[in-house]
C-alpha positions in Angstrom: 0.0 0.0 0.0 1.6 3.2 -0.9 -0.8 5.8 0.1 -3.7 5.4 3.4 -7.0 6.3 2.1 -8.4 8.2 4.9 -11.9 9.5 6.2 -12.4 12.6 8.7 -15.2 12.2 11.2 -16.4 15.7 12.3 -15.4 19.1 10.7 -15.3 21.2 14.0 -11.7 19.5 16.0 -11.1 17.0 12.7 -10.5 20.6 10.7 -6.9 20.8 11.6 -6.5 17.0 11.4 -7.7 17.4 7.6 -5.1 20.0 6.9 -2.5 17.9 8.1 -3.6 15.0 5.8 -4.0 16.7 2.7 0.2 17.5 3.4 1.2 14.1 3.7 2.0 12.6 0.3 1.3 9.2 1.6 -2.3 9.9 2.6 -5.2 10.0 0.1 -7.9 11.9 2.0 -11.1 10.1 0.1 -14.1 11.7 2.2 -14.7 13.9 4.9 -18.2 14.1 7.6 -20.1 16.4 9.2 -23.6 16.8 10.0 -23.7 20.4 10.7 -23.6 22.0 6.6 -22.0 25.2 8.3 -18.4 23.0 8.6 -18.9 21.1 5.8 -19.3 24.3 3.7 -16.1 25.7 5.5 -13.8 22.6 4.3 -15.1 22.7 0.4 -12.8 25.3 -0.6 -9.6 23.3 0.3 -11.0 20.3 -1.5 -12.4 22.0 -4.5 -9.8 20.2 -7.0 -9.5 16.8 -5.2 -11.7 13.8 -5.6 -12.5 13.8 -1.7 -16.6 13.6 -1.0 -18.1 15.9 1.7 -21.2 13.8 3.1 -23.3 14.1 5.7 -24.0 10.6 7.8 -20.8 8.5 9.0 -22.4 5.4 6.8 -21.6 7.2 4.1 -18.2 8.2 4.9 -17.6 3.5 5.5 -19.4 3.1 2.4 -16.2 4.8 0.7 -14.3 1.7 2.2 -11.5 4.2 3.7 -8.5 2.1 5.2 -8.6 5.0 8.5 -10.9 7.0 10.3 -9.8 10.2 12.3 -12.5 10.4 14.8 -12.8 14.2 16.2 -16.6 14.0 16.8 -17.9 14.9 20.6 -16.5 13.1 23.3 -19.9 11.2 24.2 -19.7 9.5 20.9 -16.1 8.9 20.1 -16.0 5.2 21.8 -19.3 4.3 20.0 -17.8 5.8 16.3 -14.2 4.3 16.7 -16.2 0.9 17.2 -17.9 1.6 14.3 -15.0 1.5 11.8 -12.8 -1.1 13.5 -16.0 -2.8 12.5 -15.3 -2.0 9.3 -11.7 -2.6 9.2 -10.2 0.7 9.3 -7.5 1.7 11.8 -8.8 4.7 14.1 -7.1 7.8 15.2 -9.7 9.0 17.6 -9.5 12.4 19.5 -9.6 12.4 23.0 -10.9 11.6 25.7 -11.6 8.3 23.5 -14.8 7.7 25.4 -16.4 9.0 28.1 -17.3 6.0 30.6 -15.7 3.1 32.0 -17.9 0.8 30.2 -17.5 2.5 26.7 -13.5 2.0 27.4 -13.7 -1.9 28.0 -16.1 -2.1 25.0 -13.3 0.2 22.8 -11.0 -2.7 24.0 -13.0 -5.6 23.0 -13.3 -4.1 19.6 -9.9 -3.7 18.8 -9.1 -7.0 20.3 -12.0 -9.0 18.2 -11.4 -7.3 15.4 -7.4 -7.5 15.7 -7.5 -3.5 14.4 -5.3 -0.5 14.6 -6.4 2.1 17.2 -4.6 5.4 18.1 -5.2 7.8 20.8 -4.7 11.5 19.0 -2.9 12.5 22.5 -0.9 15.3 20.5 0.6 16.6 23.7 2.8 13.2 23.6 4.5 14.8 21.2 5.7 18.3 22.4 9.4 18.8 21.5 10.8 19.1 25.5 9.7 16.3 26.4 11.7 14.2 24.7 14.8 15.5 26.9 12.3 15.3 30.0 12.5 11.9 29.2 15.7 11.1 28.3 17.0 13.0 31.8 14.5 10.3 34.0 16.0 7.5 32.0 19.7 9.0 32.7 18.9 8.9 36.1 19.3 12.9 36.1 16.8 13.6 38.7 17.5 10.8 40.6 14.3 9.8 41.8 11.2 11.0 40.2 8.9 10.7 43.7 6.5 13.7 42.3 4.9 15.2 39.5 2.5 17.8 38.4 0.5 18.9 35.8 -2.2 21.6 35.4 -4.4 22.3 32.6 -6.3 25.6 32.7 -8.7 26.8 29.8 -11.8 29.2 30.2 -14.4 27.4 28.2 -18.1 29.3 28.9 -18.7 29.0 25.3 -20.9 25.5 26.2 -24.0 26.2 24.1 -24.5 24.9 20.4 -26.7 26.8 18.2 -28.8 24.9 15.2 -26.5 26.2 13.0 -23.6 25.0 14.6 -22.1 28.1 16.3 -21.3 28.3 20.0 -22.4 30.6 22.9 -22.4 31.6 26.5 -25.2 30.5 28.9 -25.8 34.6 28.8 -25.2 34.9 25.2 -28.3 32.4 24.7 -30.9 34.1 27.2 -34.3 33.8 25.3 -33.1 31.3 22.7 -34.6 28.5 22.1 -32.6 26.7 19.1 -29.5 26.0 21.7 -28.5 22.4 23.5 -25.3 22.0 26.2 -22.3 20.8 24.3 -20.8 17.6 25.4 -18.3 19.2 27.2 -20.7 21.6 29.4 -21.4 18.5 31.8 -18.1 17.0 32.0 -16.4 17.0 35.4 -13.1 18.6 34.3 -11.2 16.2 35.7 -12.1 14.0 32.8 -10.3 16.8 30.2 -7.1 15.4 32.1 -5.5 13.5 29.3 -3.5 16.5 27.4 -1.9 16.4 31.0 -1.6 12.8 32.9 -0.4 11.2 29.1 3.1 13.1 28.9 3.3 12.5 32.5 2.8 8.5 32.6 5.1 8.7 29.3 7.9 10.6 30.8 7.8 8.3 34.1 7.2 5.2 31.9 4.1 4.8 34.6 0.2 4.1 35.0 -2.4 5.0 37.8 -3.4 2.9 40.1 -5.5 4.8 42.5 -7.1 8.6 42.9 -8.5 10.9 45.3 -10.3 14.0 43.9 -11.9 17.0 45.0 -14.2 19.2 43.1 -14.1 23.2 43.6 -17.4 25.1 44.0 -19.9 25.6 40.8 -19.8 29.3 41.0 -18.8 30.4 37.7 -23.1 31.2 36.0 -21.2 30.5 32.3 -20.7 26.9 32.6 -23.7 25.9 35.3 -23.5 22.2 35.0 -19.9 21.6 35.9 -17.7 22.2 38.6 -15.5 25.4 38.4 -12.3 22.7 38.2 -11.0 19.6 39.6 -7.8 18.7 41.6 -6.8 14.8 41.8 -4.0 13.4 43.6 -3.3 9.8 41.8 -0.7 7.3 43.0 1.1 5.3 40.6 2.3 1.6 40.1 6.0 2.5 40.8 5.0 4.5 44.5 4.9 8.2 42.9 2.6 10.5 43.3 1.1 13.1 40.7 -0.9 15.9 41.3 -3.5 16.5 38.4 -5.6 20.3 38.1 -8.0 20.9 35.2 -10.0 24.4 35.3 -12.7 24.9 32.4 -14.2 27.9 34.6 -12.4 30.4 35.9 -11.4 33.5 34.3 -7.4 32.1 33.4 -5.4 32.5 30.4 -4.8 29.1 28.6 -1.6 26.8 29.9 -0.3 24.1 30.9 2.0 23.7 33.5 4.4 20.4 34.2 6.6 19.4 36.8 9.0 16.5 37.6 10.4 16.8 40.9 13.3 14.2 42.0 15.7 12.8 44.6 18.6 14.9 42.7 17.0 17.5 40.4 13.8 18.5 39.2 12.4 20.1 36.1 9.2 22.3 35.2 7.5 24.2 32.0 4.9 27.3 32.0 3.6 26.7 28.9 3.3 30.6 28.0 6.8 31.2 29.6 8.0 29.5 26.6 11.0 27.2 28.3 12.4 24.7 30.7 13.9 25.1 34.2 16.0 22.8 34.9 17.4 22.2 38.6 20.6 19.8 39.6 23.9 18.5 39.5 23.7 16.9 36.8 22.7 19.4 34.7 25.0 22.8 35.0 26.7 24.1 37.4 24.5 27.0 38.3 23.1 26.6 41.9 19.3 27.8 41.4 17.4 27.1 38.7 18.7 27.1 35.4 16.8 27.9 31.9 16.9 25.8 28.7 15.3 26.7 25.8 13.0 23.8 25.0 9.5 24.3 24.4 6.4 22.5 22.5 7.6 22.8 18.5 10.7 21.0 17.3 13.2 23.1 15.7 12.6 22.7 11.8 8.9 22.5 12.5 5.6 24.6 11.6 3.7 25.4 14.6 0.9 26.4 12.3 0.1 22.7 12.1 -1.3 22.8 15.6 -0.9 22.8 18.8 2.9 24.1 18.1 3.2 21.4 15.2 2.4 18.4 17.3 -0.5 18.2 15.2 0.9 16.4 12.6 3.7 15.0 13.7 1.1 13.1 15.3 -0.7 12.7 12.5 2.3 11.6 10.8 3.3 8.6 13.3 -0.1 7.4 12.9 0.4 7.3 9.2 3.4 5.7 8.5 2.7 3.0 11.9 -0.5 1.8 9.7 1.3 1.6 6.1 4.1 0.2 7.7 2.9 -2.5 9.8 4.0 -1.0 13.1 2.6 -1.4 16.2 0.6 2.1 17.4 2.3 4.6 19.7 -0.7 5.0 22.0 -2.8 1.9 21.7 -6.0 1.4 23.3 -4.3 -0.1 26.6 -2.7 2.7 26.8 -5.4 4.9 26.1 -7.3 3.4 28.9 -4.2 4.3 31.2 -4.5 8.0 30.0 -8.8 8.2 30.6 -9.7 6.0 33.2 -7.9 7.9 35.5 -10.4 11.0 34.8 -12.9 9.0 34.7 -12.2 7.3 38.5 -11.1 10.8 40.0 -14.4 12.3 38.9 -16.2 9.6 41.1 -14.0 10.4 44.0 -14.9 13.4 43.6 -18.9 12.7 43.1 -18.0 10.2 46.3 -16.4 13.6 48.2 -12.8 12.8 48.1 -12.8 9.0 48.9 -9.9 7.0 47.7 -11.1 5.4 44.0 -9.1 2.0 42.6 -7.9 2.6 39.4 -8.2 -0.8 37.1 -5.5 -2.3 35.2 -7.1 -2.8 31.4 -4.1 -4.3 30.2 -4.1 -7.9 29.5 -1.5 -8.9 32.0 1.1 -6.1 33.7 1.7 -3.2 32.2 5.0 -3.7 30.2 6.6 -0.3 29.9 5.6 2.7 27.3 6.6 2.1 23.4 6.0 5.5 22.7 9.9 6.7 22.7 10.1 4.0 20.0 7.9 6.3 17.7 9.2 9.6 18.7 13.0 9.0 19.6 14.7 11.0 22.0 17.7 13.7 21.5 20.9 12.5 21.3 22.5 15.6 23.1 21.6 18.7 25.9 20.5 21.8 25.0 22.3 25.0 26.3 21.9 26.1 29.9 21.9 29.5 31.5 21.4 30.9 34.5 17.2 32.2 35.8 17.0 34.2 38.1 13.7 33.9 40.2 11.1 36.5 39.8 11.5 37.3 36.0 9.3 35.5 34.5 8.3 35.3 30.8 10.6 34.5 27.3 13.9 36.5 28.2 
């Protein structure tokens, strides 16, 4: 097989994923879905000279007989739609979370296995450029210990009203309409939006879950009424570390993430809008505080255009070339499961008000180690180091 022929399930997320395709001159992108005709009609003018179908209902998009399926519909259906075309033999790249209850996981799993298909979890945070050299420093030995983590998601997301016609408003924005309905996302414990967050983590420590306590702030934000404000979860993992998770979908915050390592011998953190990494220890320079490299989410060589600072398609890409080439995926559905069921089991502690919630193992048999560095690689050499001083904060 010398190209993929590939379908895109929903126009709103699967937008960037279809830009991405049409660069890849390995990919034949044969049709594209969406119900809504306002995203359909937005995509027609980048496929006005290809062969590519725009259609309407997801049976028509399998009728094409596509070899993939990028799955970026809502998060409530993803499981169901993922089943759907392993069903019909196509490898999936779905969009996360990947499904949205602990049942619709195991089922996911039992599709792939019956079906002996190729399923990939679009966790395009995986493949932010500093992490590679986060991980290469754990598996150096560089921080000694990693006993604790952190990670932080925050992203002001009021906006959790669909219109008919497919565009999105406030709860105050929508006073006296009647043509609106709650997105899937204006219900969902934030907690559950954790994977962007936990993945790199578990990657980076080569790790899983295996317990969670959670506890849910106050609902006082009148934008986004059916969901807590935000979420904090204190997991445990299979080796005896510990990582703290926060997700925040309703408070007045500029979008970031925020990641932390913290070991016997050094320790590491990013602010995503800072730009960089602080680095701390011995073993990396001989400064005594923190010290600066410049590592942040796009690769050098790369166009952050293509999302998410390129990690867009270079996911994209490693999903491509693992299908035509007969390799096994970089985030399969086990390992899905360890990125999602964690959300989903903090959210009950936190329905449960903070009790301690088992995390289940979905692998069959222990969990073997992460096979994602295989895909991505790691960096052969440091980056430059320089001295930070405290309290200036920002790209300097």
């Amino acid at each position: 097989m010398d190209k993929l022929k590939v379908g895109v399930l929903g126009l709103r997320r699967g937008l960037a994923h279809l830009r991405n395709l049409l660069l890849l001159d390995n990919v034949e992108v044969i049709g594209v879905c969406d119900r809504l005709p306002m995203l359909r009609e937005r995509v027609a003018p980048m496929l006005a000279d290809r062969s590519t179908k725009i259609v309407t209902e997801y049976e028509e998009l399998l009728e094409l007989k596509p070899d993939a399926v990028v799955v970026s519909t809502n998060g409530k259906l993803q499981a169901k739609h993922s089943i759907q075309a392993l069903e019909a033999g196509c490898a999936v790249l779905s969009e996360v979370p990947g499904a949205y209850t602990l049942e619709e996981v195991v089922k996911l799993r039992a599709a792939v296995e019956h079906n002996r298909g190729f399923y990939m979890f679009a966790e395009n945070a995986c493949f932010w450029d500093f992490m590679r050299y986060w991980r290469k420093w754990v598996m150096e030995g560089r921080l000694g210990a990693v006993s604790l983590a952190e990670a932080e998601y925050d992203h002001y997301l009021p906006n959790t009203l669909d219109a008919i016609d497919g565009t999105r408003l406030t709860p105050s924005q929508a006073v006296g309409r009647k043509d609106v309905a709650p997105i899937w996302r204006a219900d969902q414990p934030p907690i559950q939006y954790l994977t962007h967050d936990l993945g790199p983590l578990l990657e980076m420590m080569d790790d899983r879950c295996v317990s969670v306590t959670c506890l849910s702030s106050p609902w006082w934000n009148p934008e986004t009424p059916l969901r807590s404000d935000g979420q904090v979860a204190l997991f445990e993992t299979a080796k005896g570390s510990l990582i703290r998770v926060l997700v925040t979908l309703g408070t007045a915050v500029p979008s970031d993430h925020r990641f932390r390592l913290m070991g016997t011998q050094g320790s590491l953190e990013l602010f995503l809008y800072e730009g960089f990494t602080r680095v701390h220890g011995p073993a990396f320079s001989e400064f005594s505080g923190w010290s600066k490299a410049p590592l942040g989410i796009t690769p050098p060589g790369h166009d952050p255009s293509t999302g998410h600072g390129g990690s867009d398609l270079l996911m994209i890409r490693s999903f491509v070339n693992a299908v035509l080439e007969g390799k096994p995926s970089p985030i399969d559905v086990y390992r899905m499961a360890d990125y999602t069921v964690p959300g989903i089991m903090a959210a009950e502690s936190a329905r449960l008000g903070g009790t301690p919630v088992s995390i289940p193992n979905l692998h069959r048999g222990p969990y073997e180690g992460t096979r994602f560095w295989d895909v991505v690689g790691l960096p052969e050499e440091d980056p430059s180091f320089e001295a930070w001083e405290p309290g200036k904060l920002g790209k300097q």
